[in-house]
KOLKE-240531 format. One record per residue (C-alpha): chain; x, y, z. Coordinates in steps of 0.25 Angstrom, whole numbers. Each point is the difference from the previous one (the first is absolute). Example, Ala and Ser with C-alpha at 12.3 -4.5 7.8 and 13.67 -1.06 7.14 Angstrom:
<atoms>
<atom><chain>A</chain><px>49</px><py>-18</py><pz>31</pz></atom>
<atom><chain>A</chain><px>6</px><py>14</py><pz>-2</pz></atom>
</atoms>
This chain:
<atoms>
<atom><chain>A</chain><px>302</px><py>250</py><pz>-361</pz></atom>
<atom><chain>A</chain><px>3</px><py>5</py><pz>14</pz></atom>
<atom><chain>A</chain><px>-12</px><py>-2</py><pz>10</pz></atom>
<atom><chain>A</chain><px>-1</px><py>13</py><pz>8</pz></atom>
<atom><chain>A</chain><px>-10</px><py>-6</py><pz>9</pz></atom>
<atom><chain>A</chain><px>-2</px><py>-15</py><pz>5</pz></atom>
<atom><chain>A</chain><px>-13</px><py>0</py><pz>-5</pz></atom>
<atom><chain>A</chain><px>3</px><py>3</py><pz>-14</pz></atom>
<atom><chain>A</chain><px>4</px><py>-16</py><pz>1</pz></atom>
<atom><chain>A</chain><px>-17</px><py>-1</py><pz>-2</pz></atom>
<atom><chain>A</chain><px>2</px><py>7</py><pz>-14</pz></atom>
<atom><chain>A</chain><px>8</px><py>-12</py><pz>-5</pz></atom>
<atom><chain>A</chain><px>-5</px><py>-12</py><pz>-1</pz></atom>
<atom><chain>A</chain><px>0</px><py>-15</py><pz>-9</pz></atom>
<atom><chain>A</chain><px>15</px><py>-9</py><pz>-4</pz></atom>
<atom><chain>A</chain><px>4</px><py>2</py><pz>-13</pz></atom>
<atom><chain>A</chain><px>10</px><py>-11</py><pz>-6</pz></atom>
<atom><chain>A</chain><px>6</px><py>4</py><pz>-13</pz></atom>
<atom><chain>A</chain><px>1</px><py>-9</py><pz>-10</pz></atom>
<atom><chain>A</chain><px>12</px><py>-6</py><pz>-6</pz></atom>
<atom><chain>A</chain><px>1</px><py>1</py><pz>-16</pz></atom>
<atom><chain>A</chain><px>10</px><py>-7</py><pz>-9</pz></atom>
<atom><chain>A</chain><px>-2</px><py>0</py><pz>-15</pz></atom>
<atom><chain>A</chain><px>-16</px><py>2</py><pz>3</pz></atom>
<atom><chain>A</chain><px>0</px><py>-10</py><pz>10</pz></atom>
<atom><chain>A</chain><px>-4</px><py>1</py><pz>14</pz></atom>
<atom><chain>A</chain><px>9</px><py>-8</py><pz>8</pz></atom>
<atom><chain>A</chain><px>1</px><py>-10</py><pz>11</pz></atom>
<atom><chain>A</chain><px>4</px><py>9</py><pz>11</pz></atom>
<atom><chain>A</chain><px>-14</px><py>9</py><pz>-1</pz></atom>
<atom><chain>A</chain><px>-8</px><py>-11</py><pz>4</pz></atom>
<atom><chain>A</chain><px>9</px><py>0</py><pz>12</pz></atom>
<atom><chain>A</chain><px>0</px><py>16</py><pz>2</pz></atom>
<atom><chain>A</chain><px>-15</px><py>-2</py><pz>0</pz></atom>
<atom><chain>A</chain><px>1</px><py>-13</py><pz>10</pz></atom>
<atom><chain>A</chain><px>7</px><py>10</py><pz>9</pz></atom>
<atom><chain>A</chain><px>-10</px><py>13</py><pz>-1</pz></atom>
<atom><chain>A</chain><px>-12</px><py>-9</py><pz>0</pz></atom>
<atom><chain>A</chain><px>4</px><py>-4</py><pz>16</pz></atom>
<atom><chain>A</chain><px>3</px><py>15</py><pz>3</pz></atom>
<atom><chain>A</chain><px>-12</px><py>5</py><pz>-7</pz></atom>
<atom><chain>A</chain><px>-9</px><py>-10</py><pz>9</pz></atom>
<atom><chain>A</chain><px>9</px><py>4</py><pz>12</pz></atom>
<atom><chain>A</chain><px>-6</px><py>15</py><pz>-1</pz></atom>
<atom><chain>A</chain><px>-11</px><py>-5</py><pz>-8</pz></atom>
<atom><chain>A</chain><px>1</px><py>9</py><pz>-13</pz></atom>
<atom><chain>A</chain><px>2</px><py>-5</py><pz>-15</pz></atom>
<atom><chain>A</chain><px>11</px><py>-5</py><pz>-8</pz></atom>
<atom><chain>A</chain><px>3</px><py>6</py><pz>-12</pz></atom>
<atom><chain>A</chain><px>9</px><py>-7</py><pz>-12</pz></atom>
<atom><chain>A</chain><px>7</px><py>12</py><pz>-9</pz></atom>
<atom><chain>A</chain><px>1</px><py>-5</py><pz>-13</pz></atom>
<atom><chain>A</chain><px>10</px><py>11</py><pz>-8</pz></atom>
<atom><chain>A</chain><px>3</px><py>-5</py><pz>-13</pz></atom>
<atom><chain>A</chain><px>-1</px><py>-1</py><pz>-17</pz></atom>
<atom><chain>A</chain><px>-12</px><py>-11</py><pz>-4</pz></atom>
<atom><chain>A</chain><px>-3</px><py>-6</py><pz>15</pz></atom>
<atom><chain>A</chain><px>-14</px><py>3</py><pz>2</pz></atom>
<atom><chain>A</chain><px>-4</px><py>-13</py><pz>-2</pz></atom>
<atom><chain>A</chain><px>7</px><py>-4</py><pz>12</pz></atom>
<atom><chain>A</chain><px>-7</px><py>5</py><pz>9</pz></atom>
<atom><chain>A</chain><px>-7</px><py>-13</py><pz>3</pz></atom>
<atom><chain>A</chain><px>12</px><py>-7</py><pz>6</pz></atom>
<atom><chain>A</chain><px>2</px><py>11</py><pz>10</pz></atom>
<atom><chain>A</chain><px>-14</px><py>-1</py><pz>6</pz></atom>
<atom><chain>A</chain><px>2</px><py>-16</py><pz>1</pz></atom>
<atom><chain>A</chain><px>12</px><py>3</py><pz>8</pz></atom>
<atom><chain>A</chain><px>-7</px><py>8</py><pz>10</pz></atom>
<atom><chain>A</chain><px>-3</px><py>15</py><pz>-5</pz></atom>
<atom><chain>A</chain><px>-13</px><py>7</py><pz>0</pz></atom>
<atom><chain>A</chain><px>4</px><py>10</py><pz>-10</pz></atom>
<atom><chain>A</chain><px>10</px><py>1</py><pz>-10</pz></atom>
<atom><chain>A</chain><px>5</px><py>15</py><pz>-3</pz></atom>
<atom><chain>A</chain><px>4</px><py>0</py><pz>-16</pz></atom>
<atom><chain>A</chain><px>6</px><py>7</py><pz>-8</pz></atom>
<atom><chain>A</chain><px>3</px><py>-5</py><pz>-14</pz></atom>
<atom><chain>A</chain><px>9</px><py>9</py><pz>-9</pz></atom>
<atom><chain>A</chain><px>10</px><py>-4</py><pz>-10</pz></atom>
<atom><chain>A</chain><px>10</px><py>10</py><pz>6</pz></atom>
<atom><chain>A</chain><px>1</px><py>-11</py><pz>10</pz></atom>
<atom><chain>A</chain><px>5</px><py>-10</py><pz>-8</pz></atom>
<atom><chain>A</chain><px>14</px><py>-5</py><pz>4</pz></atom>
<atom><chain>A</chain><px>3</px><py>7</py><pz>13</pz></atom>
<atom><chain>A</chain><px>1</px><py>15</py><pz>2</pz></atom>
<atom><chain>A</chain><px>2</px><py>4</py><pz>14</pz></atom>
<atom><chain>A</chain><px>-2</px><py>15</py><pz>-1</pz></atom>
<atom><chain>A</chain><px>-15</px><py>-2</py><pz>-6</pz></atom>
<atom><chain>A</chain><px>-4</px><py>-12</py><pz>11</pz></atom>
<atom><chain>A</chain><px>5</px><py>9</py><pz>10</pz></atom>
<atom><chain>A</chain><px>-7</px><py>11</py><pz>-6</pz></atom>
<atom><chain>A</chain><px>-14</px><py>-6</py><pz>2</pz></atom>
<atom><chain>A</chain><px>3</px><py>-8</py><pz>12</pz></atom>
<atom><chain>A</chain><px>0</px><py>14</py><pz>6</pz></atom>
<atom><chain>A</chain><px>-11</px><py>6</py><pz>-4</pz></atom>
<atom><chain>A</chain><px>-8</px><py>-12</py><pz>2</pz></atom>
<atom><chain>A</chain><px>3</px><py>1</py><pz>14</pz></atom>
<atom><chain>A</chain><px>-2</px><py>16</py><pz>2</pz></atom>
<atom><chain>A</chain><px>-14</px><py>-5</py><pz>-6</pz></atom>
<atom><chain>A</chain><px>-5</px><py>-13</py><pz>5</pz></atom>
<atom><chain>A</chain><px>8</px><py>0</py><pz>13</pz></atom>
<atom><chain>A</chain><px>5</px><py>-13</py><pz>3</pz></atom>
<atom><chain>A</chain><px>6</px><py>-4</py><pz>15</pz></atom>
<atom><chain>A</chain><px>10</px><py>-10</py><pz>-7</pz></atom>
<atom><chain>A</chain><px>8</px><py>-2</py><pz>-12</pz></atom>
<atom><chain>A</chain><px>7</px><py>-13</py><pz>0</pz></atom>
<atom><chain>A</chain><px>10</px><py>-4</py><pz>-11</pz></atom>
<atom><chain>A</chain><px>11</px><py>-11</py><pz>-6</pz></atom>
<atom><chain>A</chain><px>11</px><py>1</py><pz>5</pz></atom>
<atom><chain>A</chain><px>6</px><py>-2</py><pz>-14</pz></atom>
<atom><chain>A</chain><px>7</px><py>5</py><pz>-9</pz></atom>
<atom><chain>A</chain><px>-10</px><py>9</py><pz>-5</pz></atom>
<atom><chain>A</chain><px>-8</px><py>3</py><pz>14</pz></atom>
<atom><chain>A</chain><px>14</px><py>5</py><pz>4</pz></atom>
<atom><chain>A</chain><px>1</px><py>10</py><pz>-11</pz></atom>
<atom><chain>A</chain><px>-15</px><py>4</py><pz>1</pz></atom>
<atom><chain>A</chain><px>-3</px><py>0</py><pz>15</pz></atom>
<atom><chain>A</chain><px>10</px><py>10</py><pz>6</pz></atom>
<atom><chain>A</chain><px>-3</px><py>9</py><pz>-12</pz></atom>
<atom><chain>A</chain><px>-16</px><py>1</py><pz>5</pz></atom>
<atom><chain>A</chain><px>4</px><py>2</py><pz>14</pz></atom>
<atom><chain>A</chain><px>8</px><py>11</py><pz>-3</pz></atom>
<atom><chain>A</chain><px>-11</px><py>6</py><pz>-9</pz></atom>
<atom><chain>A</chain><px>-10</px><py>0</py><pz>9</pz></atom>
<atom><chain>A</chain><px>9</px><py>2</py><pz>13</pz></atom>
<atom><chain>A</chain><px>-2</px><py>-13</py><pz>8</pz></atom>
<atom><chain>A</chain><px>8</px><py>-11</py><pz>6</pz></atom>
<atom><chain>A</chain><px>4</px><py>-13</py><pz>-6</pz></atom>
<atom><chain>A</chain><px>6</px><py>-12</py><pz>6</pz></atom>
<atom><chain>A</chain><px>8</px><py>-10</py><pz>-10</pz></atom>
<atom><chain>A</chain><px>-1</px><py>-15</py><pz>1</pz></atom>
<atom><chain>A</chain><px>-10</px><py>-2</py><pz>9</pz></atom>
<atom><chain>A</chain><px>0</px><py>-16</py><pz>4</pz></atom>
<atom><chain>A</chain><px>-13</px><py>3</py><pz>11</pz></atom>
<atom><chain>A</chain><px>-13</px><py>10</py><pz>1</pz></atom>
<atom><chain>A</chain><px>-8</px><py>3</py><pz>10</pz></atom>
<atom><chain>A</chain><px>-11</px><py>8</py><pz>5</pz></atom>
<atom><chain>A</chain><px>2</px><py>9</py><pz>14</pz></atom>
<atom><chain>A</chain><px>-15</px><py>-2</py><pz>6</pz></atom>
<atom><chain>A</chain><px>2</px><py>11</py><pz>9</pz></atom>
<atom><chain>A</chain><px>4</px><py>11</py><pz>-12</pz></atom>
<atom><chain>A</chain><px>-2</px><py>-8</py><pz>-12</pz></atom>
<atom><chain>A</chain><px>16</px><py>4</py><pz>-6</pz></atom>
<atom><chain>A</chain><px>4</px><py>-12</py><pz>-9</pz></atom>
<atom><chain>A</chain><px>13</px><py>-6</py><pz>6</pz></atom>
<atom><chain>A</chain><px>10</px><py>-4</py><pz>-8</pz></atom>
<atom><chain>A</chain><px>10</px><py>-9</py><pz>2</pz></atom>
<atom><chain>A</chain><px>14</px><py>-3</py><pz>-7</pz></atom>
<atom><chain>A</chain><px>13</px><py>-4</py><pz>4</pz></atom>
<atom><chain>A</chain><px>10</px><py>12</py><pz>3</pz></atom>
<atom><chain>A</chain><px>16</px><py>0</py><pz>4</pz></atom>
<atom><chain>A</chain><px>3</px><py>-9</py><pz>-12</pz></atom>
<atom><chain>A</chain><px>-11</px><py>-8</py><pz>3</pz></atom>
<atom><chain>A</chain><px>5</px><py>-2</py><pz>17</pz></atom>
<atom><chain>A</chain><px>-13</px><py>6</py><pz>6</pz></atom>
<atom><chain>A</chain><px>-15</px><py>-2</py><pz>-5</pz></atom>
<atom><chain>A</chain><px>-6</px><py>15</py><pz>0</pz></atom>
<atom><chain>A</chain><px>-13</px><py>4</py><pz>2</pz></atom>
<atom><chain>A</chain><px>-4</px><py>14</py><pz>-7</pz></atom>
<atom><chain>A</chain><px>-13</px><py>9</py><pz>2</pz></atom>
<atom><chain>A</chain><px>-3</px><py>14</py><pz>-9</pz></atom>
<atom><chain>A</chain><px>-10</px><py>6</py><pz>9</pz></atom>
<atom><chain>A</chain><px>0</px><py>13</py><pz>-5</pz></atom>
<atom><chain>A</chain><px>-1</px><py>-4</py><pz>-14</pz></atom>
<atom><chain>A</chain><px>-10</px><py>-4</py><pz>-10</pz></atom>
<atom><chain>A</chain><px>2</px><py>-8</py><pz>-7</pz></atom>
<atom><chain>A</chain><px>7</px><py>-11</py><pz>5</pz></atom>
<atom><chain>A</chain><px>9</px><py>-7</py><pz>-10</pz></atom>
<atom><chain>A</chain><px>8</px><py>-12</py><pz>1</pz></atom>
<atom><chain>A</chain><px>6</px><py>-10</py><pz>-10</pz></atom>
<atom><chain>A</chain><px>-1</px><py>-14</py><pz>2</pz></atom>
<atom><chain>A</chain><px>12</px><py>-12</py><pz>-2</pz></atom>
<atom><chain>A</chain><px>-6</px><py>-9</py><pz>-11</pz></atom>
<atom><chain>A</chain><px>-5</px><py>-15</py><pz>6</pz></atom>
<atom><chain>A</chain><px>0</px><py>6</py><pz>14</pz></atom>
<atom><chain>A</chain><px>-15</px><py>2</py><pz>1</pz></atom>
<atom><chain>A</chain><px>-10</px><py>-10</py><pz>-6</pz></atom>
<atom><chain>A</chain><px>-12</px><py>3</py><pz>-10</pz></atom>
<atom><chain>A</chain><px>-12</px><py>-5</py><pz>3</pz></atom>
<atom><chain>A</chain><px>-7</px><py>-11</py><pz>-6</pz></atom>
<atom><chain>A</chain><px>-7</px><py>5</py><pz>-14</pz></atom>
<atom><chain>A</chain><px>-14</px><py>-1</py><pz>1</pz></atom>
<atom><chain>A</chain><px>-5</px><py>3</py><pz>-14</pz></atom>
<atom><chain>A</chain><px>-14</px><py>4</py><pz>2</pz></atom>
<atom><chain>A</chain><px>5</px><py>13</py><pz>10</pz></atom>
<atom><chain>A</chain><px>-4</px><py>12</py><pz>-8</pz></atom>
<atom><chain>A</chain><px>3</px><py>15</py><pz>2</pz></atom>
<atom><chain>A</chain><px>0</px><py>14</py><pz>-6</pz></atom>
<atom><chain>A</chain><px>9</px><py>5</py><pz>-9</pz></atom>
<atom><chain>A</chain><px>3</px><py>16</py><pz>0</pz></atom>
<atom><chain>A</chain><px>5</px><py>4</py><pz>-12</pz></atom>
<atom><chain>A</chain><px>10</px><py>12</py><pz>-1</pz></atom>
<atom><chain>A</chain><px>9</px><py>7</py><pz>-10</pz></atom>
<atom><chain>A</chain><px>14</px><py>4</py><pz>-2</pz></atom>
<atom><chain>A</chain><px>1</px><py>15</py><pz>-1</pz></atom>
<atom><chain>A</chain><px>11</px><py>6</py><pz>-7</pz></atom>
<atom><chain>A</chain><px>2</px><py>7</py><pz>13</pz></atom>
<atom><chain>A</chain><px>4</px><py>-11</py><pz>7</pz></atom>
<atom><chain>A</chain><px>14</px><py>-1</py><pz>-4</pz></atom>
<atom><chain>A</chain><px>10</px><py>10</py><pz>-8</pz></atom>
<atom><chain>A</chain><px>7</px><py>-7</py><pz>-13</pz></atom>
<atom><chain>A</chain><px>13</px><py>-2</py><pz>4</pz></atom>
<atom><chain>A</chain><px>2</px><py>-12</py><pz>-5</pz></atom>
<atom><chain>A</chain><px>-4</px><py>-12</py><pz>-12</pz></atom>
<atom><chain>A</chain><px>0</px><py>-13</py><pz>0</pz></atom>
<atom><chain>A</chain><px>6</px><py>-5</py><pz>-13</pz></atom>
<atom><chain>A</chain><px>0</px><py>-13</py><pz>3</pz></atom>
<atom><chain>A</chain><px>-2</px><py>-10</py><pz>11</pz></atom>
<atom><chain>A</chain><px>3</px><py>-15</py><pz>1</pz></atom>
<atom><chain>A</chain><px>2</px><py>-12</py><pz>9</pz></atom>
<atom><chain>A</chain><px>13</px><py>-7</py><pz>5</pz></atom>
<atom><chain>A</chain><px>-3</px><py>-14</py><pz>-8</pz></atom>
<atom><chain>A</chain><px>13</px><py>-7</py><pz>8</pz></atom>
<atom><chain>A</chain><px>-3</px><py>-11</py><pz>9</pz></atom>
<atom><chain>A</chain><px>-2</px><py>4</py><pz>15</pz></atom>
<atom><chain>A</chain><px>-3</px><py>-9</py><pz>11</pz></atom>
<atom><chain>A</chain><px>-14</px><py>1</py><pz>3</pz></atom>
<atom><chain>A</chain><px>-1</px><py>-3</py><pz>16</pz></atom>
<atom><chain>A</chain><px>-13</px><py>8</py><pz>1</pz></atom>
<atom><chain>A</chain><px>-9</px><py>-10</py><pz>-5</pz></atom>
<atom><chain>A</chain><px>9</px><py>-11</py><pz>3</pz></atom>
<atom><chain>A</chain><px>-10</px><py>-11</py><pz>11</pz></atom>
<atom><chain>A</chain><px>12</px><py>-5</py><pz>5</pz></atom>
<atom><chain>A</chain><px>15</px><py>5</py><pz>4</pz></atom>
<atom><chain>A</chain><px>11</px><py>-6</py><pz>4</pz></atom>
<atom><chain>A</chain><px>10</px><py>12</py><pz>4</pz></atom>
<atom><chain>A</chain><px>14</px><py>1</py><pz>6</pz></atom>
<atom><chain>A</chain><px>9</px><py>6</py><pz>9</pz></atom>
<atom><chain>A</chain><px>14</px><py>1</py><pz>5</pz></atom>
<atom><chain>A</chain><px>-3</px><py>-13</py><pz>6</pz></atom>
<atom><chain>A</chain><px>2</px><py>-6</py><pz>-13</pz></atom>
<atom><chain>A</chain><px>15</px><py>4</py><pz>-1</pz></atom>
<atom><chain>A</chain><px>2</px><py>2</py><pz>-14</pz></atom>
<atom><chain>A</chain><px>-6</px><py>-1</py><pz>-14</pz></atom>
<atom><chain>A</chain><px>1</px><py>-17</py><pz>1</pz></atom>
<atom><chain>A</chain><px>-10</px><py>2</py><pz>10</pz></atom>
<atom><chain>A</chain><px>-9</px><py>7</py><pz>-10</pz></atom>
<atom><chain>A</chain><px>1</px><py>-12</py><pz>-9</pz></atom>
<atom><chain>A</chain><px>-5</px><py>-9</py><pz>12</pz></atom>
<atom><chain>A</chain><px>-12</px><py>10</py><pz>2</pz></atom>
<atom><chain>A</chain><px>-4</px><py>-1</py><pz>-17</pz></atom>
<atom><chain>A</chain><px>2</px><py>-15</py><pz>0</pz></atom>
<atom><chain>A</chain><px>-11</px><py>1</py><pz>13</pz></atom>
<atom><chain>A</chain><px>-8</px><py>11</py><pz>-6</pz></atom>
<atom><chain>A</chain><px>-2</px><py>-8</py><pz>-13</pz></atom>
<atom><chain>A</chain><px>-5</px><py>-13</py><pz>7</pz></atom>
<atom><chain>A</chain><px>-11</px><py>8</py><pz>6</pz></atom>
<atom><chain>A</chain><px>-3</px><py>10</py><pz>-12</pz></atom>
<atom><chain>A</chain><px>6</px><py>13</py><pz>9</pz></atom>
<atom><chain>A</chain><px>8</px><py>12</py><pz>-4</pz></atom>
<atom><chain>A</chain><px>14</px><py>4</py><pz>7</pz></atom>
<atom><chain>A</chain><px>0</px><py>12</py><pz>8</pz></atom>
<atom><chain>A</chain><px>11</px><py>5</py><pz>8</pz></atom>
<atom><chain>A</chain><px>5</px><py>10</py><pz>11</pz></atom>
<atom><chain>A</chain><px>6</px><py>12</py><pz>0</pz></atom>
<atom><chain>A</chain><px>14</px><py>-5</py><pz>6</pz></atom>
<atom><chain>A</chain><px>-1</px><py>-11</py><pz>-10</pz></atom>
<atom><chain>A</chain><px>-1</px><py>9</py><pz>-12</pz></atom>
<atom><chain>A</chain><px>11</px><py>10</py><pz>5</pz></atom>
<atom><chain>A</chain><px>8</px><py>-14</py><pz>2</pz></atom>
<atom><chain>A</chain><px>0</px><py>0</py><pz>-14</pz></atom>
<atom><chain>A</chain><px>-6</px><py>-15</py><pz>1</pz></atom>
<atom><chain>A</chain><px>-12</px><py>5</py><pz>-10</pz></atom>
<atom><chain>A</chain><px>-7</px><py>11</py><pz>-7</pz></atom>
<atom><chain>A</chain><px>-8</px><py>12</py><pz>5</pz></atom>
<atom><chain>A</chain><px>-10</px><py>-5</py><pz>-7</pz></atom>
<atom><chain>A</chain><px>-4</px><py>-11</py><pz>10</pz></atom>
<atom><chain>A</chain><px>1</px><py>10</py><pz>12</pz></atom>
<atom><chain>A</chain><px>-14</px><py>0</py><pz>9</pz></atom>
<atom><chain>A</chain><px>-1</px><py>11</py><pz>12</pz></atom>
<atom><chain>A</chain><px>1</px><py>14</py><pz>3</pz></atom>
<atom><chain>A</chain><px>9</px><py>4</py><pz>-12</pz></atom>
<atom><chain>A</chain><px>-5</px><py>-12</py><pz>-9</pz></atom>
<atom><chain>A</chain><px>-13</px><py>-6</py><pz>-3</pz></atom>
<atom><chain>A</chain><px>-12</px><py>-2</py><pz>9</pz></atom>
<atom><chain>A</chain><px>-6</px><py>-14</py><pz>-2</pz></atom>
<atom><chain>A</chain><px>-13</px><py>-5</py><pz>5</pz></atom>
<atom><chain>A</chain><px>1</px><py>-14</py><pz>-3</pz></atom>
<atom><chain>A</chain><px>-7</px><py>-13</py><pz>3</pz></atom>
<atom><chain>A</chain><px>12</px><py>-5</py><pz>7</pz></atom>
<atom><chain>A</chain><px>13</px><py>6</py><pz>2</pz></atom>
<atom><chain>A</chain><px>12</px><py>-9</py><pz>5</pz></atom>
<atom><chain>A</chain><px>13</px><py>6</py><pz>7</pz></atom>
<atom><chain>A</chain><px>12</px><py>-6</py><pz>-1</pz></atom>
<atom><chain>A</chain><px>12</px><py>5</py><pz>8</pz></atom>
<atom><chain>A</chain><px>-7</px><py>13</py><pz>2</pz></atom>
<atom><chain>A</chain><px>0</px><py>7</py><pz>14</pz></atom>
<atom><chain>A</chain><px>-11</px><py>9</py><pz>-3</pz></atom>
<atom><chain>A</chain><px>3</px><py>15</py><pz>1</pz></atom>
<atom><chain>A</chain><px>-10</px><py>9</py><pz>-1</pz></atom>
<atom><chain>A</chain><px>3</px><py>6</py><pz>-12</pz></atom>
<atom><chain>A</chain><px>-1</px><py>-13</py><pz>-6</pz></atom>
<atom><chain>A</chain><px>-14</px><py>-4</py><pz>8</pz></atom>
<atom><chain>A</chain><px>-8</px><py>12</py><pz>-4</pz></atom>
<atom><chain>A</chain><px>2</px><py>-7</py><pz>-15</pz></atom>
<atom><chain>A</chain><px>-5</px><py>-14</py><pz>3</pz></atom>
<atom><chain>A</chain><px>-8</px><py>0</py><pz>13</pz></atom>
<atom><chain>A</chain><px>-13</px><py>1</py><pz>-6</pz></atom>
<atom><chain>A</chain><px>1</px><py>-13</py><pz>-6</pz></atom>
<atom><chain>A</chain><px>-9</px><py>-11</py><pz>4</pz></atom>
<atom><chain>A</chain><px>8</px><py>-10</py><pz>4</pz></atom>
<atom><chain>A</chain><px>15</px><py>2</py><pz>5</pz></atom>
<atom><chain>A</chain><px>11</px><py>-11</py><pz>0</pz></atom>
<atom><chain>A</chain><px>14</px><py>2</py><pz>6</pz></atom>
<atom><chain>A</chain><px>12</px><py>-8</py><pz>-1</pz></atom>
<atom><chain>A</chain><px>10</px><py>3</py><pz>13</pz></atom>
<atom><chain>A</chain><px>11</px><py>-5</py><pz>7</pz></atom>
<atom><chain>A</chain><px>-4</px><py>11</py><pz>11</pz></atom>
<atom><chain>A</chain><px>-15</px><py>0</py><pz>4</pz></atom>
<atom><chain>A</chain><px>0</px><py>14</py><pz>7</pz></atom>
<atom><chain>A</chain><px>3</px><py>7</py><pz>-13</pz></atom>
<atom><chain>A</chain><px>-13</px><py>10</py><pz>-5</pz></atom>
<atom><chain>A</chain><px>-3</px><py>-9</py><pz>-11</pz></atom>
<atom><chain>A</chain><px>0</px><py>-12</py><pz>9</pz></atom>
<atom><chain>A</chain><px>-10</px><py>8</py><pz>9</pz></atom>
<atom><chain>A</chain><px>-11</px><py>4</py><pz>-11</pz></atom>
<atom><chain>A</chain><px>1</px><py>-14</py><pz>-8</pz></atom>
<atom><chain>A</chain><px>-12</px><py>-9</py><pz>2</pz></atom>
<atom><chain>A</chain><px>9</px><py>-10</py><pz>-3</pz></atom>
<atom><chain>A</chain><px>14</px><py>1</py><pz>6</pz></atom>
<atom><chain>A</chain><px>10</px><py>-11</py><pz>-3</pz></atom>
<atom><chain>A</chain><px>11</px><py>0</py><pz>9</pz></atom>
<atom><chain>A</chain><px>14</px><py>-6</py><pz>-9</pz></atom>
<atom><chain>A</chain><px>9</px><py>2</py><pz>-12</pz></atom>
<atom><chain>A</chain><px>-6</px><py>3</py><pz>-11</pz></atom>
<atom><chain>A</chain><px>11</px><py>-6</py><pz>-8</pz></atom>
<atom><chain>A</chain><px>-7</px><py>-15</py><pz>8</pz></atom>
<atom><chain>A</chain><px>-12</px><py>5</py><pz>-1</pz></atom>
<atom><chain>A</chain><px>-5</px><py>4</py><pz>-13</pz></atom>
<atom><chain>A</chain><px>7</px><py>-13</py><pz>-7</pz></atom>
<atom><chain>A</chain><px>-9</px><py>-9</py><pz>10</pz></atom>
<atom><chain>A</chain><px>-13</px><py>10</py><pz>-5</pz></atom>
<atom><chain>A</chain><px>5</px><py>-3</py><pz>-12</pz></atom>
<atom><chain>A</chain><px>2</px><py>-16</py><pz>1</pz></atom>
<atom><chain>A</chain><px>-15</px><py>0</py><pz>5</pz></atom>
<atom><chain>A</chain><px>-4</px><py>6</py><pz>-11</pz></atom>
<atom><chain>A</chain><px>5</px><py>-10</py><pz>-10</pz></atom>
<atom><chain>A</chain><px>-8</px><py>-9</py><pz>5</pz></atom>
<atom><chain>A</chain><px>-12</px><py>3</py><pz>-1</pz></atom>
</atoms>
């Protein structure tokens, strides 16, 4: 909605974090959508509000206020079973025309990138994709938005100040849920789906879910990744053989996976996956930033250099100055003795 006057900004208030559904399950990355709004909501000192859209899932309504919501905005239909863009959209909008949230925040997943431009087309508002920070301007309170730009080259801050509301999807792992606190209690607001809120142009006949194996570095608690400084897919063999000494998964970088030397799969950064790990260790990796916005938010960072100036070297908390090709097999020796 376009704000004809600065003080129409009053109007809209409280965060709204939308849930993420899969097979009538809320996922991971809400608790971290409502990590995110719970610090910009006290930031201006308004609400946070969960938007649960889906088929069977009032009864998990709890699990969003432990996270961090003081209401959870409901809407149970079995027209939202599966995944239908066109209806979630639909009552997104008309949710916001009626309660008038200042922020929207999504996944940016799969799903949030199908549903979120649609909503801020509906309802003639901004939206920035990918966001890997959030913040609060105190003098005007527009929600900044960071998220690289220029093939990830530059980090870009973005403001919507004469919009409301403000949406914005969020990289998955970037941001941090809280911890749950299971006696946190909130109101649930209860609302339909109207026939309305979306034309039939479409049916879903049948939805199902990849069953092939994936590597699952999103909830991996450690990672030991390469980069061009490994030279080749030998170098990989090095980094498993390390990785199952100390219970790790294999993650790589983007010139290493466009080498050849192993599969998208294991690609973390900017076109990859975003990790939030327990401990992330670098080997031969120079740190670009398109791979940092994917790993930086881990709580302890390990590089393996020859050169100590390079980025990665820079962020480590532990930097090792040497070839890794010395380096890991010494790592390794110790450990076999303990």
């Amino acid at each position: 909605m376009i704000l004809t006057d600065p003080s129409q900004k009053a109007e809209y208030r409280n965060v709204w974090a939308l849930a993420e559904v899969l097979s009538g399950q809320v996922q991971p990355v809400t608790y971290e959508l409502i990590g995110a709004s719970r610090a910009l909501a006290d930031a201006k000192g308004s609400e946070v509000w969960a938007v649960l859209l889906g088929a069977g899932t009032a009864g998990q309504a709890d699990s969003l206020f432990a996270y961090g919501a003081d209401k959870v905005l409901l809407v149970d239909d079995p027209r939202l079973a599966g995944f239908s863009d066109e209806w979630e959209a639909g009552v997104l909008e008309r949710l916001m025309r009626k309660y008038k949230p200042d922020v929207l925040l999504g996944a940016a997943t799969a799903r949030g990138r199908a549903l979120m431009p649609r909503v801020a087309v509906k309802a003639n508002c901004g939206l920035t994709a990918d966001c890997t920070q959030l913040g609060i301007d105190p003098e005007n309170g527009d929600l900044l938005q960071t998220r690289p730009a220029f093939g990830g080259n530059i980090l870009a801050t973005i403001r919507c100040s004469s919009h409301r509301p403000q949406l914005a999807t969020v990289r998955p792992r970037v941001m941090k849920a809280l911890a749950p606190d299971s006696g946190r209690k909130g109101e649930v607001i209860r609302e339909e789906l109207l026939d309305t809120d979306a034309k039939k142009t479409k049916r879903i006949v049948e939805t199902f879910q990849d069953k092939e194996t994936v590597v699952n570095l999103g909830h991996a608690q450690i990672i030991v990744s390469g980069g061009r400084g490994v030279k080749g897919p030998k170098g990989f063999d090095l980094l498993r053989a390390f990785a199952n000494k100390v219970g790790a998964a294999v993650g790589a970088s983007r010139a290493a996976i466009d080498s050849g030397w192993i599969s998208y799969a294991h690609q973390i950064g900017q076109t990859g996956q975003t990790v939030q790990t327990r401990v992330y260790i670098a080997c031969g990796i120079s740190g670009q930033i398109q791979h940092l916005v994917g790993m930086q938010s881990s709580d302890t960072i390990i590089a393996i250099d020859k050169n100590p100036n390079t980025p990665m070297m820079q962020l480590a908390d532990i930097a090792i100055v040497g070839d890794l090709f010395e380096v890991i097999p010494e790592i390794i020796k110790e450990i076999d003795k303990v």
